[in-house]
N, C-alpha and C positions, 0 to 999 in steps of 0.2 A: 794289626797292620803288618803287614809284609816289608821286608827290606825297601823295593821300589818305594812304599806310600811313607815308609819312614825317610828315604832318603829326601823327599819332595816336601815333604813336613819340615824336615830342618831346614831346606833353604827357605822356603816360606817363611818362616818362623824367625831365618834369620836375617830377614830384610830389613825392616826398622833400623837393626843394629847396627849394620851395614851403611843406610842412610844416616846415623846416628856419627858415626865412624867419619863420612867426607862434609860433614855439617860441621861438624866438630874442629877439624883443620881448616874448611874454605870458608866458613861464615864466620858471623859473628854470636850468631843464635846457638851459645853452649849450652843453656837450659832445657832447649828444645833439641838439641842431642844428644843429651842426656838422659832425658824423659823417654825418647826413642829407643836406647839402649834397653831402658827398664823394661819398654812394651816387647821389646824382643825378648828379655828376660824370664818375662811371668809367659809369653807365648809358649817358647822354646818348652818351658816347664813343666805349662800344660800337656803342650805332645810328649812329654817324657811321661808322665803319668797315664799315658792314655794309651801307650803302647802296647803293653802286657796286659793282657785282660785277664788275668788268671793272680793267683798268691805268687811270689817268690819263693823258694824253697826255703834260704836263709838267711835269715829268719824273721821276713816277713809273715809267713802266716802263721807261726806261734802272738806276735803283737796284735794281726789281725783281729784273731779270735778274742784274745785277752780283751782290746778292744771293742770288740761287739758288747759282748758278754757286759762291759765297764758301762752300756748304754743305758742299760735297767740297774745293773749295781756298781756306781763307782767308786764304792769305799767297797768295793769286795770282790778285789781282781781275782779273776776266774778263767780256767782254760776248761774245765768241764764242768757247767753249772752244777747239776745234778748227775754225781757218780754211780753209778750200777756195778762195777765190779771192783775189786781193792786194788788200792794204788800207792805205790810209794811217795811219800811228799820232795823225798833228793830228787826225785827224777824232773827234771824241769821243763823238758821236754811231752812229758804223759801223765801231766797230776791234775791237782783240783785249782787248791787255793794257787795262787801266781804274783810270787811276792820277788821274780827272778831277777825281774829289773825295775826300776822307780817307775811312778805312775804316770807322770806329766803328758812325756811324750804320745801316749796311750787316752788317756782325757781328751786331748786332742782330736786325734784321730776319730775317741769316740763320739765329741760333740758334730766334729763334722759330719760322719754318719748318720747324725738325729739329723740333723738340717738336712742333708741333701741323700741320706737311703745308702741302703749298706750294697757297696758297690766298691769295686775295686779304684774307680776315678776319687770316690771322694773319700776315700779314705785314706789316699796321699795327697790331698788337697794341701793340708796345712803345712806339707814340705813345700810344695810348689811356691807358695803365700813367702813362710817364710825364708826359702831362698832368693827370692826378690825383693823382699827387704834388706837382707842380707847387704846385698847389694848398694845398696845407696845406703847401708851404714860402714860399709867399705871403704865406699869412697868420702863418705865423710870424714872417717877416721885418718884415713890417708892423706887427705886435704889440710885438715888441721897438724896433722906430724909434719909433711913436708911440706908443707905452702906452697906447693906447687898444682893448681887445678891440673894440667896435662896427666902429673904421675897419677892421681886421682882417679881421672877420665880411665884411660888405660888399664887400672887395676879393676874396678867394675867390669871393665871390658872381658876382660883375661877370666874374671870370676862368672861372667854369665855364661862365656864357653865352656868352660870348666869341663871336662869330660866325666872322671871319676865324681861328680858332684851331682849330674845330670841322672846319670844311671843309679847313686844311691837315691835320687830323689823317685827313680824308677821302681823302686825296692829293690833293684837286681843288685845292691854290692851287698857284702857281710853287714848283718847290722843297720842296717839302711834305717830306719824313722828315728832310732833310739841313737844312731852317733849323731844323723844330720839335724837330730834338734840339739843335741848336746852343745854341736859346732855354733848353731844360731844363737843359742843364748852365751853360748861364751863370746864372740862375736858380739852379741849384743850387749854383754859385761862393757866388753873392751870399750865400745864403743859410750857408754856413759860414762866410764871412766875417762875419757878422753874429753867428754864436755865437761868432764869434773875440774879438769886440767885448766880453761880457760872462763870458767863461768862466775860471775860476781853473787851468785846465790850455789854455792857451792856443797850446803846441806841435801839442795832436793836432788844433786846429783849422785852424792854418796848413796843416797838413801835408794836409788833409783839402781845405782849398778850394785848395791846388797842385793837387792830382788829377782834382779836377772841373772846374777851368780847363784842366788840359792835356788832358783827353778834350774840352771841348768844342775845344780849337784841333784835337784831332784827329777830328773834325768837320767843322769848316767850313775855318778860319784863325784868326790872329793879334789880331783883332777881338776874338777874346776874353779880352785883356789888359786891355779896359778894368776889370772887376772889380779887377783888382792896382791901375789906377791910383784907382779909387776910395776903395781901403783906404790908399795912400800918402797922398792928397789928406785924408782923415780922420785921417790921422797928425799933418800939417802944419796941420792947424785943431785941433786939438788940446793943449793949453798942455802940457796932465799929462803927454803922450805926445809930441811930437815931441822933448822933450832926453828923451828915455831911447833907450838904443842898441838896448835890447831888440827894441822892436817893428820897428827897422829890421831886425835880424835875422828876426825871425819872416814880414817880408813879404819877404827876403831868400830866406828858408826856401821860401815859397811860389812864390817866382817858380822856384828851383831845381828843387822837384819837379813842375812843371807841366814843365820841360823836360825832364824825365828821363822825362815822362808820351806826351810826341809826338813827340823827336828821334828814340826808336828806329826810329820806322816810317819816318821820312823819311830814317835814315842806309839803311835796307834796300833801300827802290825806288831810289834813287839809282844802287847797287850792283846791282841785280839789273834793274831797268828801267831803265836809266839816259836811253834818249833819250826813251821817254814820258815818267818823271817832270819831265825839264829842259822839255821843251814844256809839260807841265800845269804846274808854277810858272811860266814865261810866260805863258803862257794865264791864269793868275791875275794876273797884273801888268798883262794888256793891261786890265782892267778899269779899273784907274783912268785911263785917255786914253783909251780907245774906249770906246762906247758897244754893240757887240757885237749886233748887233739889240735893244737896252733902250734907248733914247731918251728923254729928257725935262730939262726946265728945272731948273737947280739947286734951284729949291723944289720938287722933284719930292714929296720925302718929307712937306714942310708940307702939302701941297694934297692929297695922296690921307687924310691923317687921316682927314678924312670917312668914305674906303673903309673904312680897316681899324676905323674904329669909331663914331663917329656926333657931329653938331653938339652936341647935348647934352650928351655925354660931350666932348667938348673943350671945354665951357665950363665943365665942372666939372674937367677935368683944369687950366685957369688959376687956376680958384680954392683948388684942392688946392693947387697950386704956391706960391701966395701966402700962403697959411694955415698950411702947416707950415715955412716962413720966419718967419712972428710971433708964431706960438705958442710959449709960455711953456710948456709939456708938454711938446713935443714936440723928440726929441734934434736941435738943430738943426744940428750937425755934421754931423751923418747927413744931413740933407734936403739939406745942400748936395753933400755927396759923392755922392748917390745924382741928385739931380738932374744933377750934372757929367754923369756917366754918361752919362743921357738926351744932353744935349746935345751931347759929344761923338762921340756913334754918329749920330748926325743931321747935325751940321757934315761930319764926316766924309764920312759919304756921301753930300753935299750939294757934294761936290767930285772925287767918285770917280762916273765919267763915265757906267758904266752904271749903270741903273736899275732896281731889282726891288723890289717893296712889301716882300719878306721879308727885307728885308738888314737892316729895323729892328725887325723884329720880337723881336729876342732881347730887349729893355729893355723889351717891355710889359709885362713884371709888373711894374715899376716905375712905369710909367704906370697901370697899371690902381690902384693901392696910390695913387696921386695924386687920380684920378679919383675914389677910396672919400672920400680925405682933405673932399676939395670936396662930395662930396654932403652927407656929415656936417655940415659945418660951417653947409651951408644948410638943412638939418632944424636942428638943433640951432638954430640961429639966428633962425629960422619959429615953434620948440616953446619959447624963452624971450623970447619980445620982441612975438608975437602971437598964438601959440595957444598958452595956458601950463595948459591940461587936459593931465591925466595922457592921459586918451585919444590924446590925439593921438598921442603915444611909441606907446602899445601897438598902435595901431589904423592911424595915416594913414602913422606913416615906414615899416611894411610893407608896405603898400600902394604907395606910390610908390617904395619898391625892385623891387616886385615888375613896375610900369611900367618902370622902366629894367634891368630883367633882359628883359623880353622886346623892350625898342630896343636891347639886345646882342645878342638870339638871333637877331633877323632870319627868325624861324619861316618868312613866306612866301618869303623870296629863296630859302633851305633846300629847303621843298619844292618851289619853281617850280623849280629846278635839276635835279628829279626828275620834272618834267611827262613823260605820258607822250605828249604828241606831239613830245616833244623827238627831231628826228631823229638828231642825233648821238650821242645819250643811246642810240636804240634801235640803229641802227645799229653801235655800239661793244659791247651786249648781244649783239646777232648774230654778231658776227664773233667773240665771244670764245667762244660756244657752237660756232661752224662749228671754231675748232683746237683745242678740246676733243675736239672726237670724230673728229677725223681719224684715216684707220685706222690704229693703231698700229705694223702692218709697215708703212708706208710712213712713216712719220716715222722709225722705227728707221732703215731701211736706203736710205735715199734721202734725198740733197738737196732742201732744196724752195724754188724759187726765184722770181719776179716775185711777191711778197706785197708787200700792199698799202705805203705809207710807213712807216717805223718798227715797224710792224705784225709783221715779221718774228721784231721782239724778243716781244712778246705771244705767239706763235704758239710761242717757243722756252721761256718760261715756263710756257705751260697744257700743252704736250705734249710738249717736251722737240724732243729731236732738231736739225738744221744747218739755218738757213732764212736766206733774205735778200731783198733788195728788187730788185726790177728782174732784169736775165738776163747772163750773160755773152755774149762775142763767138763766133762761131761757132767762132773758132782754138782759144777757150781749152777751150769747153766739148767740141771734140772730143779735145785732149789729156787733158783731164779725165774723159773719157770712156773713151780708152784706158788710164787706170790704174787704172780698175774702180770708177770714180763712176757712181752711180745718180741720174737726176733727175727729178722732178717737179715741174710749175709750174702755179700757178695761171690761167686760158687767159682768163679777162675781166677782165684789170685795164685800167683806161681810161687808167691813167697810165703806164702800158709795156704798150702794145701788143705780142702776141709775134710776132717776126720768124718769115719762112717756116721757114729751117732747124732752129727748135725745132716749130715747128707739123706738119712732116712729118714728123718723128723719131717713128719710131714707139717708140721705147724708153724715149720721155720719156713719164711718166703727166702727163695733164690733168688738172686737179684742177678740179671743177666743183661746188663744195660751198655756194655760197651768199652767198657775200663782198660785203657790202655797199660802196660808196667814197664815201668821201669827196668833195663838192660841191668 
């Protein structure tokens, strides 16, 4: 899609919501605009996935692949099935086995591809899915903390425009499948912990946010333990509940089966890949003292707010924060345990040395549930102190949610990102149709080798078959050659020029098919 088809897609898309939105203030039918909301939610999500028909650079088509590959072997995460030339296993970007990140989010991915065909739409399927669930556990979470259905309403609202949330669902942010399922299950922790908080069978809840705390550590990592400390930290503000032993057990309970939920995979590769997985937990450790190509000033995460969501919404996310601290409604145990949270994933990695916008992104439904808090309280506060017409309720606070849903949506950054003289944009279209149709006997039965950077993975995704970047040495590719290796190489790549000895070989196919490069 081009800018124009993307701009028409989001208003489309964002109709429902919109009707969701003045049902919501002039009717009585909250359910049924809230339902509305949702359908705009999982619409919206769809056109986001449906955008880019091509890989993201990063690093979507490193999990792509790994993904594929995870459809015939899922206990044996793979970025090159079968390797033909040697490879370092540090490099995590160009190896075999692929132990770089946890497997969940990737499982995923690959189930959907068995269901629905290895295609760029459905293999962000299960973001789209689970960001609309997300959602209506949002606002459940939110309804239960402040008993207030409106702030509720509002924070769904706020989360299905979500900008930065729309575009990782798109693959285009940093990290995109692996933070945004990170964010859902912790998010979906929170959230059974929250029915842990009011529920008269209070085992099947603990037992239930163990599970989705240890799928998300087996996700991302251990970051996702802050939910357990949240519920501890609610225990300990808690007069009624910290001298009872129970609830120590029950978050006892939870911590146990969130490990029983991610130790197995880890006791596996340990044992079965044992030197990739000891470099990938290094490689995870080097994070907090290097900076790993991510660079930035310990207020890296204060200062980009702005990016992930807008001046506006961080004035009402202060005033949300201040307002369910002195509200007399609102469970203020909760605000303080849920605000810790925030703060602790912030401090955190405000000391943990590299830097990625996505590393905070798991607490924004908790921020957005803030930001709802604040907007409300300054309607509400506008509709009894100076505009104290009924109208105002039914008519102006829709209206000015409906302004600050679209300074979430970011409609034009959206579509400019889809400009069609975006050269990279077309270019990445191009090449992804060039190994599309490559001839199928020559991807079956032939190597295919100097493809363009990373590009190799893209090429190994759309048409299957052994590809890779750059060429081997003349020694190697004539021993490879005497044990009945076939190869083809792409003959204008500007960033490996092919050497004479491939250029005369007559045995090597050229492959002259169109391949755009990279400035």
């Amino acid at each position: 899609m081009d800018q124009h088809a993307t701009a028409v897609g989001l208003v489309l898309t964002s109709l429902p919501g919109v009707a969701g939105v003045y049902m919501y203030y002039r009717t009585p039918y909250r359910k049924t605009a809230f339902s509305l909301l949702l359908l705009s939610a999982f619409l919206i999500r769809l056109l986001m996935i449906s955008l880019d028909p091509f890989l993201q650079n990063w690093d979507e088509r490193f999990h792509a692949i790994v993904a594929k590959n995870m459809m015939d072997f899922p206990f044996k995460p793979m970025m090159v099935v079968n390797p033909v030339f040697a490879y370092n296993y540090q490099d995590w970007w160009n190896s075999h086995i692929w132990v770089h990140k946890q497997p969940l989010f990737m499982w995923q991915m690959a189930l959907s591809m068995k269901i629905f065909g290895v295609n760029t739409v459905a293999m962000r399927l299960p973001m789209a899915l689970m960001g609309t669930i997300a959602i209506w556990m949002i606002r459940d979470i939110a309804k239960r903390w402040t008993r207030n259905d409106e702030i509720a309403f509002i924070a769904a609202f706020l989360v299905t425009f979500g900008w930065y949330g729309l575009e990782m669902t798109a693959g285009a942010m940093s990290l995109d499948h692996n933070d945004f399922t990170f964010y859902f299950y912790v998010t979906a922790g929170t959230w059974a912990w929250s029915r842990y908080t009011e529920s008269l069978k209070p085992i099947k809840w603990s037992i239930l946010t163990g599970v989705l705390v240890g799928c998300a550590i087996l996700v991302k990592w251990l970051t996702a333990y802050v939910v357990l400390g949240g519920w501890g930290l609610y225990i300990l503000l808690s007069a009624d509940r910290r001298r009872v032993i129970k609830n120590y057990i029950h978050l006892g309970l939870g911590f146990l089966i969130s490990v029983m939920v991610f130790l197995p995979w880890q006791l596996y590769i340990m044992k079965r890949f044992p030197l990739e997985s000891a470099w990938s937990y290094e490689y995870n450790r080097m994070h907090l003292w290097k900076d790993l190509g991510h660079e930035g000033p310990w207020y890296y995460h204060f200062y980009i707010l702005y990016f992930l969501y807008h001046a506006i919404l961080i004035g009402f996310l202060v005033i949300g924060m201040i307002g369910v601290l002195l509200s007399k409604e609102i469970n203020r145990k909760l605000s303080i345990a849920y605000i810790s949270m925030i703060a602790v994933v912030y401090i955190f990695f405000s000391f943990v040395v590299t830097r990625m916008p996505g590393f905070v992104f798991p607490v924004s439904g908790l921020m957005f549930m803030l930001m709802a808090a604040g907007f409300y309280f300054v309607v509400e506060g506008l509709h009894q102190y100076i505009f104290k017409k009924d109208g105002f309720k039914k008519y102006v606070t829709p209206s000015l949610l409906l302004v600050l849903g679209l300074i979430c949506l970011r409609p034009v950054k959206i579509a400019h990102q889809r400009n069609i003289d975006n050269v990279e944009r077309n270019r990445k279209i191009n090449n992804t149709q060039v190994y599309k149709h490559l001839d199928p006997e020559v991807v079956k039965n032939y190597v295919i080798i100097n493809c363009p950077l990373h590009e190799q993975l893209e090429l190994m995704y759309h048409a299957g078959g052994n590809a890779y970047l750059c060429y081997p040495t003349e020694h190697v590719l004539d021993s490879l050659q005497a044990r009945g290796f076939k190869f083809a190489a792409f003959e204008f790549n500007p960033q490996y020029l092919l050497p004479e000895y491939i250029l005369k070989d007559t045995t090597i196919i050229k492959l002259k098919d169109g391949l755009q490069y990279a400035r």
